[in-house]
C-alpha positions, 0 to 999 in steps of 0.5 A: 557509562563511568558513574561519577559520584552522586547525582546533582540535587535538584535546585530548591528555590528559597523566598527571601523570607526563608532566608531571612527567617521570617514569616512575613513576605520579604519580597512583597514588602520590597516590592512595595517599597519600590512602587510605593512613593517612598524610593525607587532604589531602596535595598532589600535589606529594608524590607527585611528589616521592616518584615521584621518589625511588622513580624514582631509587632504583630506578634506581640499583640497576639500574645496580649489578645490572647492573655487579654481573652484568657483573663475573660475566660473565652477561648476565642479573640475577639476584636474587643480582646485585640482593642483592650490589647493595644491599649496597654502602656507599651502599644498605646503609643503606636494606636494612639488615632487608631480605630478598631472595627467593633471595639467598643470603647475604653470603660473609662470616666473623667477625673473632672465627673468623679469629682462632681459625683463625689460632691454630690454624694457627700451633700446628700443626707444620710438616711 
């Protein structure tokens, strides 16, 4: 036989996802577009673009839960580290009606209670 050069590579399938440089899956995302109720011709560079989002917003979130638990001294997140998170300027637009399993709630007290408290501090004589 007369050899002819290198051998073929063998054919390496590549995910949308590999493509796309993402870690979330462009196909499913696309696949639910599609099945879904929003449009059944919808392209996939939508889906990408949405993985992306998702990818980026997921990423972000991470990133405050974990600056949230070092600020606590804890090295693992817990869910009240993600709720104290998204409760920030930027995210708490997005998880506005949002309801985190376990979150507790925000330590927070209304402006018109602090008044009364403030009044009702000042009448009390000092001892």
């Amino acid at each position: 036989m007369v050899d002819r050069g290198k051998e073929p590579k063998p054919f390496k399938k590549k995910f949308l996802s590999e493509l796309a440089g993402l870690r979330f899956p462009v196909a499913r995302i696309h696949r639910y577009l599609r099945d879904g109720p929003y449009s059944p011709n919808s392209c996939i560079g939508a889906a990408v673009y949405i993985a992306a989002v998702l990818e980026y917003l997921c990423a972000e979130i991470f990133e405050l839960s974990v600056s949230v638990a070092r600020s606590f001294n804890r090295m693992r997140i817990t869910p009240r580290h993600t709720f104290l998170a998204v409760h920030d300027q930027e995210l708490s637009a997005i998880f506005r009606d949002v309801t985190i399993s376990e979150g507790v709630v925000l330590s927070r007290i209304h402006t018109a209670l602090l008044k009364r408290l403030a009044a009702k501090l000042e009448l009390k004589p000092k001892q």
